[in-house]
C-alpha positions as CSV (number, residue, x, y, z in Angstrom):
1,X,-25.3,-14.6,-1.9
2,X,-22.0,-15.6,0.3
3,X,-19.0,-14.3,-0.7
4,X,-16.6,-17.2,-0.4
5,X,-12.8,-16.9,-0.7
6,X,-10.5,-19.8,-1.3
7,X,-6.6,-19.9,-1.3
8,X,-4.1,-23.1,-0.6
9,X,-0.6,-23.3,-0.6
10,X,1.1,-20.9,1.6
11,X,4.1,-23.1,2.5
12,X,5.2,-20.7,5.1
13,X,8.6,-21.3,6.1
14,X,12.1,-19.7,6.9
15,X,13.1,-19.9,3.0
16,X,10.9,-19.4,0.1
17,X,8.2,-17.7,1.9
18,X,7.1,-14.5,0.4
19,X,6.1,-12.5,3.0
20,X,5.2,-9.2,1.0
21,X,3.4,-11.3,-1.5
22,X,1.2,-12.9,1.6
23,X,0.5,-9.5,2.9
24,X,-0.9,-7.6,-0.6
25,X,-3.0,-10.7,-0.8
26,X,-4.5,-10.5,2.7
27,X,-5.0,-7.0,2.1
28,X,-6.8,-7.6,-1.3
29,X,-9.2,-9.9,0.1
30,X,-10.2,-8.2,3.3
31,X,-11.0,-4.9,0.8
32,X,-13.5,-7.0,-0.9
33,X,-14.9,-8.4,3.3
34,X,-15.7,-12.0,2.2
35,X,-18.1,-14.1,4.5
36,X,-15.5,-17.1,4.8
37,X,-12.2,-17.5,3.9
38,X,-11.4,-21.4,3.1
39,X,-8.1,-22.7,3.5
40,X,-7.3,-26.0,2.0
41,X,-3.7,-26.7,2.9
42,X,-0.3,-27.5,2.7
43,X,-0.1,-23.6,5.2
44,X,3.4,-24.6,6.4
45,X,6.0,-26.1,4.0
46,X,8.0,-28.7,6.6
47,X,5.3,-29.3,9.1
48,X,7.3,-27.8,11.4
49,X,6.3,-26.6,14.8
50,X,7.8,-22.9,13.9
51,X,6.4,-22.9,10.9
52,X,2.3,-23.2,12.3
53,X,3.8,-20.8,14.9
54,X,4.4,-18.3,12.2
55,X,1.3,-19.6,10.0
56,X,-1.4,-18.7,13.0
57,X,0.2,-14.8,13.2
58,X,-0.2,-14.9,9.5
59,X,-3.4,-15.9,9.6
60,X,-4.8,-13.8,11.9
61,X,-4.4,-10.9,9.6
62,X,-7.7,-11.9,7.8
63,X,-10.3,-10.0,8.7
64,X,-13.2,-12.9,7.8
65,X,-13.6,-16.1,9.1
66,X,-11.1,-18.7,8.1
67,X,-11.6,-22.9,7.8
68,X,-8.5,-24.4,7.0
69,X,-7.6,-28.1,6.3
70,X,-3.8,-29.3,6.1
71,X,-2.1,-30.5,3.1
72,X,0.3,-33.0,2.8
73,X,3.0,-30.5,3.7
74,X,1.4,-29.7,7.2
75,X,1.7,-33.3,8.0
76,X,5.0,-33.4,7.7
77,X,7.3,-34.0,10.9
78,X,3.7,-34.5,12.9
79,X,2.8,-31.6,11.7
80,X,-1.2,-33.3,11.8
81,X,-0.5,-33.3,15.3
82,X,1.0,-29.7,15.5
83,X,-2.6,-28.7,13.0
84,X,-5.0,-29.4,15.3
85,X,-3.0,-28.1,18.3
86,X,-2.4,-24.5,16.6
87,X,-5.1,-23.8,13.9
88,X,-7.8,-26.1,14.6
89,X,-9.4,-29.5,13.5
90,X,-8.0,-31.4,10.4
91,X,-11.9,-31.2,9.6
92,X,-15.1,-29.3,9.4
93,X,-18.5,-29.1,8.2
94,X,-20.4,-25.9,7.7
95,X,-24.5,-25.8,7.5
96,X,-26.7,-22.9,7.0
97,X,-30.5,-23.0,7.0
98,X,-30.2,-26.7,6.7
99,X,-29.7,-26.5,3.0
100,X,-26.4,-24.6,2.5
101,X,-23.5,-27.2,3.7
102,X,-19.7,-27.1,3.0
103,X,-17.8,-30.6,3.9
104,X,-13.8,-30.2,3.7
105,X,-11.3,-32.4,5.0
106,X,-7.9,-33.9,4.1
107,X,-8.1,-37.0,2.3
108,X,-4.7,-38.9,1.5
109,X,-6.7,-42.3,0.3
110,X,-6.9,-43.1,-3.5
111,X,-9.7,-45.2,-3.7
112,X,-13.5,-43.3,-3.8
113,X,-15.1,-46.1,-1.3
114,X,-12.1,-45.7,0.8
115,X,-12.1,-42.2,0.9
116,X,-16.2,-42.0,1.2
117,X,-15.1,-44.5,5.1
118,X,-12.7,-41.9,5.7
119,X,-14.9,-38.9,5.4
120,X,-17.7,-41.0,7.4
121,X,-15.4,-41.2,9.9
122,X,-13.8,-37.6,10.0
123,X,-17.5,-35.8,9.3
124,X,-19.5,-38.6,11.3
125,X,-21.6,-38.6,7.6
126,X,-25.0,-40.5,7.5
127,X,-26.8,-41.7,4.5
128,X,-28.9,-38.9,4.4
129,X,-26.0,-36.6,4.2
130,X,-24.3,-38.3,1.6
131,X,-27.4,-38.3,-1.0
132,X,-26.9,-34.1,-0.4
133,X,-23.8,-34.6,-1.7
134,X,-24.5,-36.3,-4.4
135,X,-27.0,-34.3,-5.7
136,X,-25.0,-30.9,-5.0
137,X,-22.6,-32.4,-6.7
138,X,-24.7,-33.5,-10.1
139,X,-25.6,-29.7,-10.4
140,X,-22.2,-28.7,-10.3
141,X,-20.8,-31.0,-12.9
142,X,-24.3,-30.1,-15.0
């Protein structure tokens, strides 16, 4: 079975930022080698361009592979635009063996139908996709 890790909410910046904190964690989850590391967002407090500067040499510590969405933080001050510049696309999705499939992406809508056009859009989702979905998510909430 994959050994998924999941953590959010770094808000690296000049103030606040922990940077001892960050580091025991990054050690603590490369001891236990994880598959994937999933990142879903707000890495950078202000958006700022110095901030993802800083966020990428963080994140480079990891010794797994890393997905990360921004949060609403990240979009801060362009920082969408800075995102896909520095870490990578604002959206993924993962399949294995045709049967194993993550979907993440940043969603600021509040309606579902709105948000089900936005991830369409962002994942390029057919119908077939989305009755995977639905069913993965059925066995979760049973």
């Amino acid at each position: 079975m994959p050994l998924i890790v999941h953590i959010s909410d770094l808000h690296i910046s000049e103030l606040g930022f922990e940077e001892d904190v960050f580091i025991k964690a990054v050690a603590e989850i490369n001891a236990i080698n994880p598959d994937m590391i999933i990142l879903t967002g707000d890495l950078t407090n202000n958006g700022y361009y110095s901030e993802f500067i800083q966020a990428t040499k963080y994140l480079e510590m990891f010794d797994a592979p890393l997905f990360a969405v921004p949060g609403n933080h990240d979009a801060r001050n362009l920082g969408y635009e800075t995102f896909e510049e520095l870490i990578g696309e604002c959206s993924w999705k993962l399949t294995k063996d045709d049967e194993f499939n993550i979907l993440v992406g940043k969603l600021m809508a509040e309606e579902d139908s709105f948000k089900k056009k936005v991830i369409e859009e962002m994942l390029k989702l057919d119908d077939e996709d989305w009755i995977f979905i639905e069913k993965f998510v059925s066995k979760i909430k049973s």
